[in-house]
C-alpha positions as CSV (number, residue, x, y, z in Angstrom):
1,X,-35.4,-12.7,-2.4
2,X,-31.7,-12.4,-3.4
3,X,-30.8,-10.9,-6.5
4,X,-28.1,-10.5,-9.4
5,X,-26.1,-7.3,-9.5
6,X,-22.9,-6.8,-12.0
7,X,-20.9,-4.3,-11.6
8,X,-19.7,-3.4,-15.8
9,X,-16.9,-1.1,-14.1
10,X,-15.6,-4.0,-12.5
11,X,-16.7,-6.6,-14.9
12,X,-17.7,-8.9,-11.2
13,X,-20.9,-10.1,-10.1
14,X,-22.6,-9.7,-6.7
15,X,-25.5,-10.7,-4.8
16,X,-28.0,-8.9,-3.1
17,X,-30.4,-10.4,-0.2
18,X,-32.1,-9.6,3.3
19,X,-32.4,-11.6,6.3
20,X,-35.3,-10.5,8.3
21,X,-35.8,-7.3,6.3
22,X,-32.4,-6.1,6.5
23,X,-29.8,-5.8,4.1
24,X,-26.5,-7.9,4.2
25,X,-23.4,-7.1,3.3
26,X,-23.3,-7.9,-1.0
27,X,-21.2,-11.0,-1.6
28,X,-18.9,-10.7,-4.5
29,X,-18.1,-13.5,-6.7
30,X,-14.7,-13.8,-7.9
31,X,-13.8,-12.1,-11.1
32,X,-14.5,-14.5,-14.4
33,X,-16.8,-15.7,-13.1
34,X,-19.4,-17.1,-16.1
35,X,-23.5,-15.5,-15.9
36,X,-24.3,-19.0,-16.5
37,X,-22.1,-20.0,-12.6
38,X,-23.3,-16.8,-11.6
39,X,-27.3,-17.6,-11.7
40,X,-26.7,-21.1,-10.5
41,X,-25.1,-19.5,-7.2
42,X,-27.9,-17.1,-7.0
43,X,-29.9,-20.0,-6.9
44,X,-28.3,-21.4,-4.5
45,X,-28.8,-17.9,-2.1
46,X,-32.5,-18.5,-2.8
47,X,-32.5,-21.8,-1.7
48,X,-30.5,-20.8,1.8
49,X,-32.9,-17.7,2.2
50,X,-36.2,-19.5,1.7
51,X,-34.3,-22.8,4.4
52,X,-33.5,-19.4,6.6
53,X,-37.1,-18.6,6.7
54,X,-38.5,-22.0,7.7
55,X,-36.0,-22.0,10.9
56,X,-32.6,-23.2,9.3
57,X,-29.5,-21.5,10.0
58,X,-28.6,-19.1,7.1
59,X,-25.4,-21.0,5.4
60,X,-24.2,-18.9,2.4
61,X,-23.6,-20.9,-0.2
62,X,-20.0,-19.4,-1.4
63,X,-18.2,-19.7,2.1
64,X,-15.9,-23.0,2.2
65,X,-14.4,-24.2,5.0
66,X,-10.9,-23.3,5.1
67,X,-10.1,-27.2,4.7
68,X,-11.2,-26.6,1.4
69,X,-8.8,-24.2,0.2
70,X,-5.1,-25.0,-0.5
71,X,-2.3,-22.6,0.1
72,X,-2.0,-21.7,-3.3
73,X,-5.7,-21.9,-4.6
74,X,-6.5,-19.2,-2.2
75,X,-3.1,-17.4,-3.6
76,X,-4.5,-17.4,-6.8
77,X,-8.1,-16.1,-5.8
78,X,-6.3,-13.0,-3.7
79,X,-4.5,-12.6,-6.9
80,X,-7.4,-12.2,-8.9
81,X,-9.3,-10.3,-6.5
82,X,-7.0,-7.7,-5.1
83,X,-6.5,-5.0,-7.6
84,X,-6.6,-1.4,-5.5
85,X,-2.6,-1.9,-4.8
86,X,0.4,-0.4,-6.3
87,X,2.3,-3.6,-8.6
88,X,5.1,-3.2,-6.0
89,X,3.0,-3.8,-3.3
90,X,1.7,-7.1,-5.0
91,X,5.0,-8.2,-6.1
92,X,5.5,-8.1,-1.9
93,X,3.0,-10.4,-1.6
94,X,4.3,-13.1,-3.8
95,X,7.3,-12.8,-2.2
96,X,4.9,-13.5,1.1
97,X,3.2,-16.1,-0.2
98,X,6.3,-17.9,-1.6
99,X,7.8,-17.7,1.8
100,X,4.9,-19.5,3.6
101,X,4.8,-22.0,0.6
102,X,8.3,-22.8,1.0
103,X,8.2,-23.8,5.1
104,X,4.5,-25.4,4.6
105,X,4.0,-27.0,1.2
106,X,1.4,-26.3,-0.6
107,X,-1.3,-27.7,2.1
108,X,-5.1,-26.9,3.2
109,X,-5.1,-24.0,5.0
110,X,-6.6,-25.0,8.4
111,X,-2.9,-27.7,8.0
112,X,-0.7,-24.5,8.2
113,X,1.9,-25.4,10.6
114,X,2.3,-22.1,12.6
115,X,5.2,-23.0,14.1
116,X,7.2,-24.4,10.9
117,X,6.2,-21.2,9.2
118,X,7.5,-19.1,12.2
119,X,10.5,-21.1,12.2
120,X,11.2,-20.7,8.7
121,X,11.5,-16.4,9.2
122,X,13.0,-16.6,12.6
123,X,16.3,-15.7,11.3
124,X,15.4,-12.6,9.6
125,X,15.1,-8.8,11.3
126,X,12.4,-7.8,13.8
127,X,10.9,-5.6,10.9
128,X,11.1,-7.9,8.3
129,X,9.4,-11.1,10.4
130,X,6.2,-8.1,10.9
131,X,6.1,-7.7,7.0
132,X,5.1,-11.2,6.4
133,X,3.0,-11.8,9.0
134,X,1.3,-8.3,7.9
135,X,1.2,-9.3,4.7
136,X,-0.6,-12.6,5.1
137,X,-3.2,-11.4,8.0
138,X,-4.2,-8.9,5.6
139,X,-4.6,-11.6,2.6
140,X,-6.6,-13.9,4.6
141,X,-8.8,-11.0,6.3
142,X,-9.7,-10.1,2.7
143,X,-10.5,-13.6,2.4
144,X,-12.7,-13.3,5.6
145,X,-14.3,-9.9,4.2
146,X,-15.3,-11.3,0.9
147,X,-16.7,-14.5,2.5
148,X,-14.4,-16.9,0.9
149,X,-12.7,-18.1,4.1
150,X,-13.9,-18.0,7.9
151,X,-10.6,-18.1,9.2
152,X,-7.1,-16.5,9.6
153,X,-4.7,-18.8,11.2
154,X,-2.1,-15.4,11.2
155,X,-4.0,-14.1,13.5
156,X,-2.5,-16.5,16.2
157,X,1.5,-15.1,15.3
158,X,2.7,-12.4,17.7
159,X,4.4,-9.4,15.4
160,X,7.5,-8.2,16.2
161,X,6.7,-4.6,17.3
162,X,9.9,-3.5,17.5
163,X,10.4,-1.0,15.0
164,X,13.7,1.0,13.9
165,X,12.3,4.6,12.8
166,X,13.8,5.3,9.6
167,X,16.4,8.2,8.4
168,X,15.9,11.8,7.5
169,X,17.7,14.0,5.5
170,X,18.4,17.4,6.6
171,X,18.3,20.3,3.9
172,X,21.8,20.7,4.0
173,X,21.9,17.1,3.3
174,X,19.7,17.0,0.1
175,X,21.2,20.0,-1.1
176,X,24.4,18.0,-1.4
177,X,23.1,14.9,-2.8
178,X,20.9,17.1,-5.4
179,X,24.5,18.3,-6.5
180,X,25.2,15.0,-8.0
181,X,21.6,14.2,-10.1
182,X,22.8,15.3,-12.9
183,X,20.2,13.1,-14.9
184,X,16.9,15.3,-15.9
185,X,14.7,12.4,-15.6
186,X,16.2,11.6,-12.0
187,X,16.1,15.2,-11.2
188,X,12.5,15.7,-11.9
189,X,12.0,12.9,-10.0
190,X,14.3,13.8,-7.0
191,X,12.2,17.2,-7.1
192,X,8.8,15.2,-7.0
193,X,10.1,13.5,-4.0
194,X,11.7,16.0,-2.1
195,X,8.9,18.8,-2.2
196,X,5.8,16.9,-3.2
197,X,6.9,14.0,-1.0
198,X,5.6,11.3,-3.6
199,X,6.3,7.4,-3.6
200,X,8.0,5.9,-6.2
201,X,5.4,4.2,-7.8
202,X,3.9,7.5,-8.0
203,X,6.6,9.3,-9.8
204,X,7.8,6.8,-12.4
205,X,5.5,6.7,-15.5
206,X,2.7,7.7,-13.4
207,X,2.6,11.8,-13.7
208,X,2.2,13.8,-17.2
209,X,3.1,16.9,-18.0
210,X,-0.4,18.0,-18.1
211,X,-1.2,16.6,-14.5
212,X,0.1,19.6,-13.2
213,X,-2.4,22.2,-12.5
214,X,0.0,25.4,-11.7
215,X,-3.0,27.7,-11.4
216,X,-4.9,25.5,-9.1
217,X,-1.5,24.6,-7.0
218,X,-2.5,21.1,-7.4
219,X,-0.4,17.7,-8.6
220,X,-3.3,15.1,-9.8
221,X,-1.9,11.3,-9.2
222,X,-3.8,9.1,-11.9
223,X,-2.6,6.0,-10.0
224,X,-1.5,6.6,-6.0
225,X,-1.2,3.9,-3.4
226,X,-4.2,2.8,-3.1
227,X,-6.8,4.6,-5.3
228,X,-6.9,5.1,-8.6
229,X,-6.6,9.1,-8.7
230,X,-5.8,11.4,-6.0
231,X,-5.1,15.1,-5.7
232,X,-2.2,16.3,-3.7
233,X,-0.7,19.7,-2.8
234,X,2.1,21.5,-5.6
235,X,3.5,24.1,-3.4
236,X,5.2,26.9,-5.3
237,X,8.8,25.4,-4.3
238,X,8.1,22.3,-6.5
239,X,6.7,24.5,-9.7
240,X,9.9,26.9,-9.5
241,X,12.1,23.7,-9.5
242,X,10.3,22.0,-12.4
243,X,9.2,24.5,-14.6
244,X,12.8,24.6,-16.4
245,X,12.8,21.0,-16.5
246,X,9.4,20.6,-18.5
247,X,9.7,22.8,-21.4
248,X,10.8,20.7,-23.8
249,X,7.8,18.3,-22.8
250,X,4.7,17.2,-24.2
251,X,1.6,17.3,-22.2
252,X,1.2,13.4,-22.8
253,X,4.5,12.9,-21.5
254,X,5.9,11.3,-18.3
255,X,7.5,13.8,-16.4
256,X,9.9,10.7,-15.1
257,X,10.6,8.3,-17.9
258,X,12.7,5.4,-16.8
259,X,12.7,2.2,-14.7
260,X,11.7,2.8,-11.4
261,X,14.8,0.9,-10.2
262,X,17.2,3.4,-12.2
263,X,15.1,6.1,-10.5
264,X,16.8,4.5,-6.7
265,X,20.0,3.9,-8.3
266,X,20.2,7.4,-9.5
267,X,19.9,8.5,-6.0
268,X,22.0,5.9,-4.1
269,X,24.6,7.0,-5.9
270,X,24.1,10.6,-5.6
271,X,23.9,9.7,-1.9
272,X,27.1,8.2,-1.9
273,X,29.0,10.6,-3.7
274,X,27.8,13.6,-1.6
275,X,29.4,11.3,1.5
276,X,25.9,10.5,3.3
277,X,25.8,7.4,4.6
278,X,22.1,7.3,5.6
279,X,19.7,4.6,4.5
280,X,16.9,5.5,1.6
281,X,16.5,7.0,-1.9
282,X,13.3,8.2,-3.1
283,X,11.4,7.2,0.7
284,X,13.7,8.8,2.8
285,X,13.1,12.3,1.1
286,X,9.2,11.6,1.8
287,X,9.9,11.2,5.5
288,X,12.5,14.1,5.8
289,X,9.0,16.1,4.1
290,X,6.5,14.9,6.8
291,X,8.8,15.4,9.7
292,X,9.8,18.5,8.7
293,X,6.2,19.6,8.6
294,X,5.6,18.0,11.9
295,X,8.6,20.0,13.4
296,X,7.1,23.4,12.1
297,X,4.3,22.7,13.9
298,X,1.6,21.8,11.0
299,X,-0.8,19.7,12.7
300,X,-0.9,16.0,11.9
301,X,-4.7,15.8,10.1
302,X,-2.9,18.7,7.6
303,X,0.3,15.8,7.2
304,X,-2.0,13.3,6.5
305,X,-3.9,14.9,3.6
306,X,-0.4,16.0,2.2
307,X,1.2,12.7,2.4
308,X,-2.2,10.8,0.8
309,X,-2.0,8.3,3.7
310,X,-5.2,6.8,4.2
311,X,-4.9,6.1,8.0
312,X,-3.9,8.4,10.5
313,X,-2.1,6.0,12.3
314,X,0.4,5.9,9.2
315,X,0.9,9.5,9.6
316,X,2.1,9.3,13.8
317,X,5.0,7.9,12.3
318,X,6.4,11.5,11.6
319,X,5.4,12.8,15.4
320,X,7.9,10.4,16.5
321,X,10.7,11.2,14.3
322,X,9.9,14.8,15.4
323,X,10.5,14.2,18.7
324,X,13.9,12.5,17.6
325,X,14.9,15.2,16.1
326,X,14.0,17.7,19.2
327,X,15.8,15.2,21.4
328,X,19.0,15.1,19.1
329,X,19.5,19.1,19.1
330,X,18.9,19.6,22.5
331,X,21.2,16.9,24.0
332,X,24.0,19.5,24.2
333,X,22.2,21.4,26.5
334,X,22.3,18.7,29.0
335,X,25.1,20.0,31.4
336,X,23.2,23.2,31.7
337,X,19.8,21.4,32.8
């Protein structure tokens, strides 16, 4: 028979039950949720088990039809839900949903108009059109995963796949802009970026003095991307470059200890003084790292682990700004061919 789990770590509820003698997948109920809700929807499982046994088709009690969910009631339950993300990544999904409820309304979901929402973007960039409609298959897949909703209407929306591959810096190139970072703060971070190849959001108030481990060459991330610690490589580049820069540091103290927008600004300008006109700030230097690995020939499974991506797909990015680069340096050769 089903049965109540809580998870304390997590402060959520789940339930437990078999169909036939095997498991199903546990169904989590949203966070908040009261013990007192909680035991009347595990009663509810009991009563859909015991109807599945006599012949009935298994209904699970939690699973609404998307008619049931407005736009921004099932905004608010992602909200609650989703918590493995960076803030930045969330605060790009309110800007998602804001979008879809400014061309809908707030209406039940199986009453999106598709074609009013696709309307609504059709004047912005190739890339930009694929961020929303990324952004909201993913939200309503999580939906789907956690058995709230049975359907994704995004699904339905062709993404733009073309792509523009970002910038690079050269070395030359960030040795200049380095010139004119004259900040410590912005330095340290600059550093972070450029030979540990970190994200913003992991460099700003994120890393403390004592979460680098010289002896075991290793930079420990309490809060990366998507997981709550992660290890990552400190090559002896990065120590020689930061070591000065720490002294006067507490181990409790962030190593970069300002907004993350000043952190960008810091570089734009830096960027701009040195006469560089490429695109970027704190991302560009972590693409510049992974092609430049890909160029020297590390192999791609090596980027991956270096980079903390969690797909390898994510990582094939750099194998095609390789070959960019190859194709750029060898176009002068072409009269000789």
């Amino acid at each position: 028979m089903p049965y109540l789990d809580k998870i304390k770590r997590k402060k959520i509820y789940r339930i437990r039950y078999s169909l036939n003698g095997k498991r199903q997948k546990a169904v989590y109920l949203p966070k908040g949720t009261p013990p007192l809700k909680a035991e009347t929807i595990l009663n509810q499982f009991k009563i859909a088990v015991a109807n599945y046994r006599l012949g009935e088709p298994f209904v699970n009690p939690l699973i609404k039809k998307s008619s049931a969910y407005t736009i921004s009631e099932f905004r608010d339950w992602f909200f609650e839900n989703k918590k493995s993300v960076s803030n930045r990544t969330l605060k790009d999904y309110e800007r998602t949903f804001k979008i879809l409820l400014d061309a809908t309304g707030d209406v039940f979901i199986n009453n999106i108009s598709l074609p009013k929402f696709e309307d609504s973007i059709s004047h912005l960039a190739p890339a930009t059109r694929s961020i929303i409609i990324r952004s909201l298959r993913a939200a309503f897949s999580f939906g789907i995963k956690r058995e709230i909703i049975k359907e994704n209407p995004f699904l339905k929306i062709k993404v733009p796949r073309k792509r523009r591959l970002p910038d690079i810096l050269t070395k030359e190139e960030k040795n200049r802009i380095e010139k004119y970072i004259t900040s410590k703060n912005a330095l340290r971070g600059w550093y972070l970026g450029r030979y540990g190849a970190l994200r913003r959001d992991e460099i700003v108030r994120n890393i403390r003095k004592k979460d680098l481990w010289f002896k075991q060459g290793i930079i420990n991330i309490p809060k990366a991307k998507s997981v709550e610690y992660q290890k990552r490589p400190l090559y002896p580049i990065l120590e020689e470059k930061l070591k000065p820069l720490i002294q006067d540091l507490d181990d409790d103290d962030y190593l970069v200890d300002i907004e993350p927008d000043s952190l960008t600004k810091a570089i734009r300008r830096a960027r701009k003084k040195a006469g560089i006109e490429k695109r970027g700030s704190v991302y560009i230097l972590r693409h510049s790292f992974g092609t430049t690995m890909r160029l020297e020939g590390v192999d791609i499974k090596d980027i991956k682990d270096a980079l903390g991506h969690s797909s390898l797909s994510t990582t094939e990015l750099y194998t095609q700004l390789a070959i960019q680069q190859v194709v750029e340096k060898t176009k002068s050769i072409e009269k000789n061919l």
